[in-house]
C-alpha positions as CSV (number, residue, x, y, z in Angstrom):
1,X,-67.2,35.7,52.6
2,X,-66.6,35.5,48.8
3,X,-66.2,32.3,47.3
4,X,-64.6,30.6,43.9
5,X,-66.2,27.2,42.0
6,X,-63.6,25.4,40.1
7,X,-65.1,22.3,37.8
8,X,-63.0,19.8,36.9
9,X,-63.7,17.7,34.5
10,X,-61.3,14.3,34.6
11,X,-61.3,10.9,32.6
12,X,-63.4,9.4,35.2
13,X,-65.1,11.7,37.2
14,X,-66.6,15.3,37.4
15,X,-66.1,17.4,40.5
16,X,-67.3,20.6,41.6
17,X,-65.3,22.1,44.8
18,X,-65.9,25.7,46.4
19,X,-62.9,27.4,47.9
20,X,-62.7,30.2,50.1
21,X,-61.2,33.5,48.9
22,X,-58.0,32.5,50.8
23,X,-57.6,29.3,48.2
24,X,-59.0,26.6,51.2
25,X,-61.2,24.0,49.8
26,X,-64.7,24.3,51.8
27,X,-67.1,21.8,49.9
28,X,-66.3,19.1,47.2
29,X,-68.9,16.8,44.8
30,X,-68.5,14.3,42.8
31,X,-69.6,12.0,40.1
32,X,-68.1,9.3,38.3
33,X,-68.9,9.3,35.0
34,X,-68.0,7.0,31.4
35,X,-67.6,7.8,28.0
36,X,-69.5,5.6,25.3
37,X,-68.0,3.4,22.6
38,X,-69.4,4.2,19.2
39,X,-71.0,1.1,17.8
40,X,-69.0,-0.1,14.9
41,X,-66.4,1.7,15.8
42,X,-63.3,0.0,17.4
43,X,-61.3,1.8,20.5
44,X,-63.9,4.9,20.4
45,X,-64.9,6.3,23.4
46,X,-67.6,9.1,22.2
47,X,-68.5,11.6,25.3
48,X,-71.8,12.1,25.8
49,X,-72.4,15.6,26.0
50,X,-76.5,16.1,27.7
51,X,-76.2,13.4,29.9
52,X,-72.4,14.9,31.3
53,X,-73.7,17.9,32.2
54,X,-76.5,16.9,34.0
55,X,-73.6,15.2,36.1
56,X,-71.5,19.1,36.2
57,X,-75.0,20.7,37.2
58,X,-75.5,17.7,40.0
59,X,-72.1,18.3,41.6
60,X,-72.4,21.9,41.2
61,X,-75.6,21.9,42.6
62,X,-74.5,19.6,45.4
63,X,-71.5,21.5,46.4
64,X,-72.8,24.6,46.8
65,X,-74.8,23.2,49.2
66,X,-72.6,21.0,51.6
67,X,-70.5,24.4,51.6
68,X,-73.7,26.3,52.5
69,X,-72.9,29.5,49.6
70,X,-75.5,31.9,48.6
71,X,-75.6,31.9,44.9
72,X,-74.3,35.6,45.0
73,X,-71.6,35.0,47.1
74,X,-69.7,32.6,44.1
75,X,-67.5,35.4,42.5
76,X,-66.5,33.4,39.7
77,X,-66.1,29.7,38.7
78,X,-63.5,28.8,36.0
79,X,-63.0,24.8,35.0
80,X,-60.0,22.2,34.3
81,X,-60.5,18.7,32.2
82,X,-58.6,16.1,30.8
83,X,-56.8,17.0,27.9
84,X,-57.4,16.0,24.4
85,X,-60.7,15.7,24.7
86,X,-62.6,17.1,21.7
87,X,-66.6,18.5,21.8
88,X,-67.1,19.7,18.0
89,X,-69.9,22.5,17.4
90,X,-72.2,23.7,14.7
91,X,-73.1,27.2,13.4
92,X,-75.7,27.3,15.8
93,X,-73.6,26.8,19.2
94,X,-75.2,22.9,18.9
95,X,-72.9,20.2,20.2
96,X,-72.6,17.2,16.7
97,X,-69.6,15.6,17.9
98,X,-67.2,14.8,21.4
99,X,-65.0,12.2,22.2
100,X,-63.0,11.5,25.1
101,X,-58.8,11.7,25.5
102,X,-59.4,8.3,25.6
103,X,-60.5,8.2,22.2
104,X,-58.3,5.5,20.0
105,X,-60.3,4.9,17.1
106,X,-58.1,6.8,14.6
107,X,-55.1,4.6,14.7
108,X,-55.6,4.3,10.4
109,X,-55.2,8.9,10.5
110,X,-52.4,8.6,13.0
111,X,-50.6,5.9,11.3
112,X,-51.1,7.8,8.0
113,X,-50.6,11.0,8.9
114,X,-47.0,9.9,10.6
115,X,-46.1,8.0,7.5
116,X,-46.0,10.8,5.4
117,X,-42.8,12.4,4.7
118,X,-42.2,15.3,7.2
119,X,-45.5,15.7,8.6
120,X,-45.4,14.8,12.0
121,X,-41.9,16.7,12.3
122,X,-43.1,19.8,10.8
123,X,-46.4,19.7,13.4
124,X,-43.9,18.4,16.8
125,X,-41.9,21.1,16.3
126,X,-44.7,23.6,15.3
127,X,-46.7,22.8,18.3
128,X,-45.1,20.7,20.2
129,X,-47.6,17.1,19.7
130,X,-47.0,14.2,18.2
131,X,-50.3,12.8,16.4
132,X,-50.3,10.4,19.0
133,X,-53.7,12.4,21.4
134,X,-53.6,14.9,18.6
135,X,-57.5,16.1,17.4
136,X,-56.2,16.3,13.8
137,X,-56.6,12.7,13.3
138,X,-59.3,12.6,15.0
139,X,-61.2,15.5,13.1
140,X,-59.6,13.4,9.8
141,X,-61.4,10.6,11.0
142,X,-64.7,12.6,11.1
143,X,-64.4,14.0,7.8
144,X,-64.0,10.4,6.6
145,X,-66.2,8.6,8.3
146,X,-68.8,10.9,9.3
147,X,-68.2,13.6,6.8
148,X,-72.2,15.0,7.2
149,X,-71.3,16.1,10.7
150,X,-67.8,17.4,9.6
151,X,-69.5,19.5,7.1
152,X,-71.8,20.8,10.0
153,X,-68.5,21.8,12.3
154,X,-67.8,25.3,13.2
155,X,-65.9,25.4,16.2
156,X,-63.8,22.8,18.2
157,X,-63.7,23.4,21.8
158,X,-61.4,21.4,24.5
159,X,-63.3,19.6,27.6
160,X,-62.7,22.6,29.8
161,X,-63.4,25.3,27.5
162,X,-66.8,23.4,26.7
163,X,-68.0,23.6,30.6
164,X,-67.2,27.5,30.4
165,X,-69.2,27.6,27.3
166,X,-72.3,25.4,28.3
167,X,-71.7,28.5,31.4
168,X,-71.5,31.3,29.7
169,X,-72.6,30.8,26.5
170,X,-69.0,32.4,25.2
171,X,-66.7,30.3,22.7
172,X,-63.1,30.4,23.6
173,X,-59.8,28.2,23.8
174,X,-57.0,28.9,26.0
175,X,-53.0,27.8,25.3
176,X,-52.5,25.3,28.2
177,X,-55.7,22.7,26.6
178,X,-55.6,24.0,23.5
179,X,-51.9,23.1,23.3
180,X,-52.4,20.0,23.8
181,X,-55.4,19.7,20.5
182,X,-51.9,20.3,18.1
183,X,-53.2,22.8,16.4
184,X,-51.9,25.7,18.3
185,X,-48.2,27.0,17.8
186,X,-46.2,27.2,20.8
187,X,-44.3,30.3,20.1
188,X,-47.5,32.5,19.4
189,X,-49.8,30.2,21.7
190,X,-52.6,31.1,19.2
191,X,-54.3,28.6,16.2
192,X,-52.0,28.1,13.4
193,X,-53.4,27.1,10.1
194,X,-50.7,25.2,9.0
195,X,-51.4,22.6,11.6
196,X,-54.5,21.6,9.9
197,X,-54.1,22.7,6.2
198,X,-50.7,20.1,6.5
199,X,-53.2,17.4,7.9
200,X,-56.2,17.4,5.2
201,X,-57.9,20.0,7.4
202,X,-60.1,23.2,6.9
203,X,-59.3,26.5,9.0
204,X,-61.3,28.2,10.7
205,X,-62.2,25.5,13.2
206,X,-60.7,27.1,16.5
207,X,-62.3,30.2,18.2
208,X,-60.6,32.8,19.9
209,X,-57.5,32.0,21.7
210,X,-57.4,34.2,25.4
211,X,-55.2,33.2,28.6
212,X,-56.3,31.7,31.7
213,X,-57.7,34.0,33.8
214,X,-59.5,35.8,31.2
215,X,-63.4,36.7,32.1
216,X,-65.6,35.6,29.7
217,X,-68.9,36.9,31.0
218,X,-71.2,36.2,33.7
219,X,-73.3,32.9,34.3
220,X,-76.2,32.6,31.5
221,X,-79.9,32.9,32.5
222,X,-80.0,29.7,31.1
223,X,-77.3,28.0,33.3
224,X,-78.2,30.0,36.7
225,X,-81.3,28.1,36.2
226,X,-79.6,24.7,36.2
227,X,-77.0,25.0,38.2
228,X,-78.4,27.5,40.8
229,X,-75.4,30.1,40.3
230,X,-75.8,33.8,40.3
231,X,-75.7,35.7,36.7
232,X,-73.5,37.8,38.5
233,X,-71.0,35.0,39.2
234,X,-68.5,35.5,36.2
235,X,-66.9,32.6,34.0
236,X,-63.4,32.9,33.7
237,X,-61.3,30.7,31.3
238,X,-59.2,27.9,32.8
239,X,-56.9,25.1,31.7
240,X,-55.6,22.0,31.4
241,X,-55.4,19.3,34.4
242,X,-51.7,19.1,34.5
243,X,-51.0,22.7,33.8
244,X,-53.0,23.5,36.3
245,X,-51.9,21.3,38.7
246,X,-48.7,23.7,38.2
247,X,-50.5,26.9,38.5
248,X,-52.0,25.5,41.7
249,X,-48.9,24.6,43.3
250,X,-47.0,27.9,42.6
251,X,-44.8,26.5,39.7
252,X,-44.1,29.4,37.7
253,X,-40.9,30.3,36.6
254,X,-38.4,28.8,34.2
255,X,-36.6,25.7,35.6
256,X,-39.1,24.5,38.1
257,X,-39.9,21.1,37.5
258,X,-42.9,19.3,38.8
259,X,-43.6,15.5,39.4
260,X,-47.5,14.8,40.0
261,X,-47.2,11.3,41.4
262,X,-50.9,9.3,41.2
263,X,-52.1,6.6,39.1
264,X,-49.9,8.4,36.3
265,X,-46.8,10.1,37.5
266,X,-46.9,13.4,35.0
267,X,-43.3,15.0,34.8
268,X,-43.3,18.8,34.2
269,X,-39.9,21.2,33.5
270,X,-40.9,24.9,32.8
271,X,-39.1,26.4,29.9
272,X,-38.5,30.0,29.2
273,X,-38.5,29.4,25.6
274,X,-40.9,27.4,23.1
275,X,-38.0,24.6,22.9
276,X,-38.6,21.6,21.5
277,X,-36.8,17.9,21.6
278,X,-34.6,17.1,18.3
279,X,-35.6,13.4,18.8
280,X,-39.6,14.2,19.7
281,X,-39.1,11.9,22.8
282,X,-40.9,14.8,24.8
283,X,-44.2,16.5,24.3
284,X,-44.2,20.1,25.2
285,X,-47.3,22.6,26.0
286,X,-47.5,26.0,26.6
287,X,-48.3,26.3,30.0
288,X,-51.1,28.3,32.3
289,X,-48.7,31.6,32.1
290,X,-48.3,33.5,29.6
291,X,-44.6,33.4,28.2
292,X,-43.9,30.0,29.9
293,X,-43.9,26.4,28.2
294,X,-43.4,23.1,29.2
295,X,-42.1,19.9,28.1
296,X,-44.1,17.0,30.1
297,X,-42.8,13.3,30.4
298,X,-45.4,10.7,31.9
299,X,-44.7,7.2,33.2
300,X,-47.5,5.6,33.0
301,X,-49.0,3.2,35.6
302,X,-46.6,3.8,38.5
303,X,-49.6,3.5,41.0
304,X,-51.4,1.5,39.6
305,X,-48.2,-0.9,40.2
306,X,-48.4,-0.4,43.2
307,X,-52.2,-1.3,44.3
308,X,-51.8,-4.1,41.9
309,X,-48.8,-5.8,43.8
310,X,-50.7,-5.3,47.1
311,X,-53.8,-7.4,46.0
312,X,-52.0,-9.7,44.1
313,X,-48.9,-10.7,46.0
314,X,-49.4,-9.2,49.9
315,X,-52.0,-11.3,51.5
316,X,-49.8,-11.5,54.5
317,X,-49.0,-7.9,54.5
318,X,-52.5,-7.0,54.0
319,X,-54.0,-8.7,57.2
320,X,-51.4,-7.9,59.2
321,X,-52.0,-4.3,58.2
322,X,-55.6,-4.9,58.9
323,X,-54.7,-6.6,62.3
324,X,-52.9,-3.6,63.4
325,X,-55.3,-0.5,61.9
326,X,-52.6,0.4,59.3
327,X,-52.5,1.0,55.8
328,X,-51.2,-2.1,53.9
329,X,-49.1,-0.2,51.9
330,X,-47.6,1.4,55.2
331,X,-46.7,-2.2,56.3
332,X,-45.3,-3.1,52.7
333,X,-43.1,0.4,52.9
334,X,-41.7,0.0,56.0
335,X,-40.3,-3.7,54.7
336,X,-39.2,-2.2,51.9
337,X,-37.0,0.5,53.8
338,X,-35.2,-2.6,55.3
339,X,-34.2,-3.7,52.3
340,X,-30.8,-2.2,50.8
341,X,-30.4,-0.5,48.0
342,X,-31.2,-1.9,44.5
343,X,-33.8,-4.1,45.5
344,X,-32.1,-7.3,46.7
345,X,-31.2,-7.6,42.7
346,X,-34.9,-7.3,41.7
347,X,-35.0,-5.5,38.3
348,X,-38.5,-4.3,37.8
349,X,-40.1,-3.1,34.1
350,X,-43.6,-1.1,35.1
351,X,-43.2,2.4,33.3
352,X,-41.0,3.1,30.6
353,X,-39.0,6.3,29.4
354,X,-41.2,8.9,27.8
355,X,-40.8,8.6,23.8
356,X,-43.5,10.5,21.9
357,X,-42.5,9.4,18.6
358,X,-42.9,6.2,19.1
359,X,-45.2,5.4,22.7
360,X,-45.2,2.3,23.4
361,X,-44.4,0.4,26.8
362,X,-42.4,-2.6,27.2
363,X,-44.2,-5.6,29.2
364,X,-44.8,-5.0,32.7
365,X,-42.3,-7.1,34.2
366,X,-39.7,-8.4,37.3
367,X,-36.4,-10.0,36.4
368,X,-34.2,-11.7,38.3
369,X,-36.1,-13.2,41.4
370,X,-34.8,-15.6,43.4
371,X,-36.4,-18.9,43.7
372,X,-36.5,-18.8,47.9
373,X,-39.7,-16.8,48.3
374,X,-41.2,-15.7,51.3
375,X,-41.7,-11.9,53.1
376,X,-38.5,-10.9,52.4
377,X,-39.0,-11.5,48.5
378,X,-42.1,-9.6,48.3
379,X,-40.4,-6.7,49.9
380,X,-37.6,-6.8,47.4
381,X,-40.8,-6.7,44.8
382,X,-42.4,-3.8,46.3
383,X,-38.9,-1.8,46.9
384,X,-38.2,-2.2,43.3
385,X,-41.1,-0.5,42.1
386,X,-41.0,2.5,44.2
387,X,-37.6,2.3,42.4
388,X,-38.8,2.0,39.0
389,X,-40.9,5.0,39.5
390,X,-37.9,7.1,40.8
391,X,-35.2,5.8,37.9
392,X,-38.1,6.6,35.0
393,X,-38.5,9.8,36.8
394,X,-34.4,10.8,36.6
395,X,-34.4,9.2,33.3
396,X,-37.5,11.9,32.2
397,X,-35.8,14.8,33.9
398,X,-32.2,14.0,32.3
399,X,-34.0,13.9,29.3
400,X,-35.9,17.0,29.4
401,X,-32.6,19.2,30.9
402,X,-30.5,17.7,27.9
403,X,-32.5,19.2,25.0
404,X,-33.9,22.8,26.7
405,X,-30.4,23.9,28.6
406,X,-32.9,23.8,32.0
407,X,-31.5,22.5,35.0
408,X,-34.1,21.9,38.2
409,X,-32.0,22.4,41.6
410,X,-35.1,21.3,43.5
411,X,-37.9,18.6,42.5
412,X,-41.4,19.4,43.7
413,X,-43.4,15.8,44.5
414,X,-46.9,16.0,44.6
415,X,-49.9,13.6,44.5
416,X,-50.6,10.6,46.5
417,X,-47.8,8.8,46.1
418,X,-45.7,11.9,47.6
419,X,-47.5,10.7,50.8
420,X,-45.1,8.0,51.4
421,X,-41.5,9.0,53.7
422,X,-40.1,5.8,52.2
423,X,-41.3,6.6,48.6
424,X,-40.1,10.3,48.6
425,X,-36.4,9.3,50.1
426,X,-35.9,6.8,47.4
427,X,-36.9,9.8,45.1
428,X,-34.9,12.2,46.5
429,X,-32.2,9.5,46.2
430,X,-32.2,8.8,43.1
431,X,-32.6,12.1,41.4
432,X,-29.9,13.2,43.7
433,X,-31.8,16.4,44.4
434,X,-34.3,17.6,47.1
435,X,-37.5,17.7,46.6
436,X,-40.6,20.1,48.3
437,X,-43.9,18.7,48.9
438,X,-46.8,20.4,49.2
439,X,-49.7,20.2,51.8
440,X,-51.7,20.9,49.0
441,X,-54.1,18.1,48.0
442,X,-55.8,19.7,45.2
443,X,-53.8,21.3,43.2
444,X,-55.8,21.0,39.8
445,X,-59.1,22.3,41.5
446,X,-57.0,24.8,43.2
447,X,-55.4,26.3,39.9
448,X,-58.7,26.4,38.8
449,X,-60.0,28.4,41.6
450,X,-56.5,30.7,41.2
451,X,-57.8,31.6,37.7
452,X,-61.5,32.6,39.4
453,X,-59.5,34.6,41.5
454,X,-57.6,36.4,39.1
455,X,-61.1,36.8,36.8
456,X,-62.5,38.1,40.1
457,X,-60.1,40.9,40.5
458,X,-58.5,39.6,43.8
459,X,-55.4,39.1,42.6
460,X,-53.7,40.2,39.2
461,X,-52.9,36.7,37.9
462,X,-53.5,33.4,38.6
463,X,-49.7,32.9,39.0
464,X,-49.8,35.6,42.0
465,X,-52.9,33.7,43.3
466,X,-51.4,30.2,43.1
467,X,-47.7,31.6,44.7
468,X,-50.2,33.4,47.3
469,X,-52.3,30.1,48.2
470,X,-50.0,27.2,48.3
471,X,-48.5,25.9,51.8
472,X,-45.6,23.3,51.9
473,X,-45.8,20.5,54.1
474,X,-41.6,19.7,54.0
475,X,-38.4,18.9,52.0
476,X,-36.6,16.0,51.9
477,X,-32.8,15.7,51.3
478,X,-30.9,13.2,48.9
479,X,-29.1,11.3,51.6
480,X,-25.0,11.3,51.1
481,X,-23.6,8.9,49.4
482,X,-27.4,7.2,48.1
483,X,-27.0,8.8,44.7
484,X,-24.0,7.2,43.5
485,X,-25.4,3.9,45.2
486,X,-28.2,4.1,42.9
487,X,-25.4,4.3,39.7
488,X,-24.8,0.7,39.2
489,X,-29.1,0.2,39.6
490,X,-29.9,2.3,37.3
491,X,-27.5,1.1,34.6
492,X,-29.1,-2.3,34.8
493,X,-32.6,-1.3,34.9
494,X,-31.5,0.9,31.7
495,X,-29.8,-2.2,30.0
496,X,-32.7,-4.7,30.9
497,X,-35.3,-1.8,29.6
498,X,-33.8,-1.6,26.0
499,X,-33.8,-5.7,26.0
500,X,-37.4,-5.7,27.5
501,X,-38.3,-3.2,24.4
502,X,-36.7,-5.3,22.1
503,X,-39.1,-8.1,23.0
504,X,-41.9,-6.3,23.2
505,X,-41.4,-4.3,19.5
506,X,-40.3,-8.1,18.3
507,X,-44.0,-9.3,19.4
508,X,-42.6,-11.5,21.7
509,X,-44.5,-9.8,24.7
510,X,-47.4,-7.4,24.9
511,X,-46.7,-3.7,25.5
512,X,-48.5,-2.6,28.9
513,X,-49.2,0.6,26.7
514,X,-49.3,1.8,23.6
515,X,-50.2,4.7,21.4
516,X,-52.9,4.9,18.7
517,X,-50.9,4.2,15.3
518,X,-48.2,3.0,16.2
């Protein structure tokens, strides 16, 4: 049977998983790996580029294995990342420079660069990025500070595109990353010079711009050797995590929105048209399809809320769960479902409303608790975050449908948190639309793996590989009447939010978040 590698390279990990050529994962590896703060240099986060891939040829390596694949029988491997990350190269194809998306330290370029009149307008609206994860401060910073290596670049690659190259050997960016670099216009989805000329910049800094799914070659001599791949597997281009995630899950057509609900709950709309926000409260990318865009919205830490609350505040809950075999955060759902609607009065502040221009989050937060504590307390806690995450969500969506004319009939929830009956009907709820969740469980890797496909000739796209490959596991209905329940809550999380901002833009309290320069 033929069989598809997809890499993905995240902010805390690198995985290698093999899928069958009907899109079913057969093998996974994994390494956790951490990215390296300059010394000196405050809120870097350099990416060490030799000793990372010795961790991609490991899990490579290892997951061809545990799935027990011939090297000849890997058609093709493609690869996803993180976005924003940057690995800079020389005339000679030799890494200089990476850094992770992590990568703060050029608050000083950021703040500058949005300082000056029109700048940051001109390259939103060009591209669709505020400078906020934006490479040109970064590269700014380089020229700067470490201008002999600047000198030295040739060719900026995102974290994705730089597996495929260490692969292949083949220099190449793709729109879904590259997008996300700002230096890419959204309405060609190719390099724009006037995204780096406006910011202090040389040209000439991005290679070739080709679409996921494009072959670049086959597996180098050199790499075969590493990894133990076939130089008859080929490398086809992939994308970004979260664009991917979308490809994966069959989201591609205009008006389907996406929620990825993890650690980080990313918020996707797909747009027909390279739209962007008048108030740049909402980043937009072009998306793993050719001809399709999207405008993303991320509330940040909704659960990591959630884990936090459990070892923090539900020592009862969590023996009892272990008394009975159950997940603690089974036991702390089902209390919450017997508590009404609007959280017993509970206001919680945990993720704020996506605003690019200015990202910053209030101070993670409850208001109004009662002073008579006790289980039934700590379920009105718990209830109100799976709230927050659901009102920030609508917020996002309302957002997103008011400035691009789209309108999402149906929600698809994906991602751990999508797990959770109780957790999905307060969505469902609250958005006052149903939602579809998938059975699958990697959807990144699996976009990945659609674009292989496509490179390998056994479909004609990704997109028909992705529609072909996912499964849905069911849909949940708003229940009547729950919507307009949730009215009243949602205008005084909204009126506590703005006060909680207030505080937190006054100094008064410490935003939970908050972007490089601002």
């Amino acid at each position: 049977m033929s069989h598809l590698l997809a890499i993905d390279a995240g902010t805390g990990s690198v995985r290698a998983l093999v899928f069958d050529a009907a899109g079913s994962p057969r093998a996974t590896a994994s390494r956790p790996w951490e990215h390296d703060p300059e010394p000196g240099v405050p809120a870097s986060m350099g990416f060490a580029v030799e000793r990372n891939w010795a961790l991609v040829v490991e899990v490579v390596r290892e997951a061809l294995a545990a799935a027990g694949v011939a090297p000849d029988d890997v058609l093709a491997v493609s690869a996803t990342s993180m976005r924003e990350g940057l690995v800079v190269l020389d005339r000679d194809g030799r890494e200089v420079w990476a850094c992770a998306n992590v990568d703060a330290r050029a608050g000083a370029e950021v703040a500058e660069l949005a300082a000056t009149e029109g700048v940051e307008e001109f390259v939103y609206h060009r591209s669709g990025q505020t400078f906020a994860l934006a490479a040109q401060p970064r590269l700014l910073w380089l020229a700067r500070h470490r201008p002999e290596l600047y000198e030295r670049a040739a060719t900026v690659l995102m974290l994705s595109e730089w597996v495929l190259y260490r692969l292949s050997s083949v220099c190449a960016m793709e729109p879904s990353n590259g997008s996300t670099s700002g230096m890419l216009a959204l309405a060609t989805r190719d390099a724009d010079d006037e995204l780096a000329t406006i910011c202090g910049l040389r040209t000439g800094l991005l290679p070739q711009v080709v679409e996921p799914g494009t072959v670049l070659g086959q597996v180098s001599a050199e790499a075969a050797r590493e990894t133990g791949l076939s130089t008859r597997t080929r490398v086809v281009v992939g994308g970004g995590d979260a664009q991917l995630a979308a490809l994966g899950l069959g989201m591609t057509e205009p008006g389907q929105a996406l929620v990825v609900a993890g650690t980080f709950w990313q918020q996707m709309v797909n747009l027909a048209e390279p739209v962007t926000d008048p108030q740049m409260r909402v980043r937009v990318n072009a998306a793993a399809v050719p001809g399709l865009w999207q405008a993303e919205a991320i509330a940040f830490h909704a659960g990591t809320a959630i884990r936090w609350f459990r070892d923090t505040f539900a020592g009862p809950e969590v023996a009892a769960a272990h008394a009975d075999g159950r997940d603690p955060l089974d036991v702390l759902a089902d209390a919450a479902a017997r508590i009404p609607i609007g959280s017993d009065g509970v206001i919680p502040i945990f993720s704020d409303v996506m605003n690019y221009r200015s990202w910053k989050h209030a101070a993670p937060s409850f208001l109004n608790l009662p002073l008579d504590g006790g289980a039934r307390l700590r379920a009105a806690m718990f209830r109100s975050l799976l709230e927050n995450a659901a009102i920030v969500a609508r917020a996002n969506l309302e957002m997103v449908e008011d400035f691009s004319g789209a309108r999402a009939h149906q929600v698809v929830l994906a991602g751990g948190s999508a797990k959770s009956p109780v957790w999905t009907q307060i969505v469902a709820d609250v958005l006052g639309r149903p939602l579809r969740v998938p059975s699958v469980t990697e959807a990144t890797a699996q976009g990945a793996a659609a674009c292989g496909a496509s490179g390998a000739g056994l479909f004609s796209s990704p997109s028909e590989a992705g529609a072909s490959w996912v499964r849905w596991d069911r849909e949940v209905e708003p229940v009547t009447g729950n919507h307009e329940a949730y009215a009243p809550v949602v205008e005084r999380w909204s009126l506590a939010y703005a006060a909680q901002r207030e505080l937190m833009t006054a100094g008064v309290t410490t935003p939970m978040w908050q972007a490089p320069g601002t």
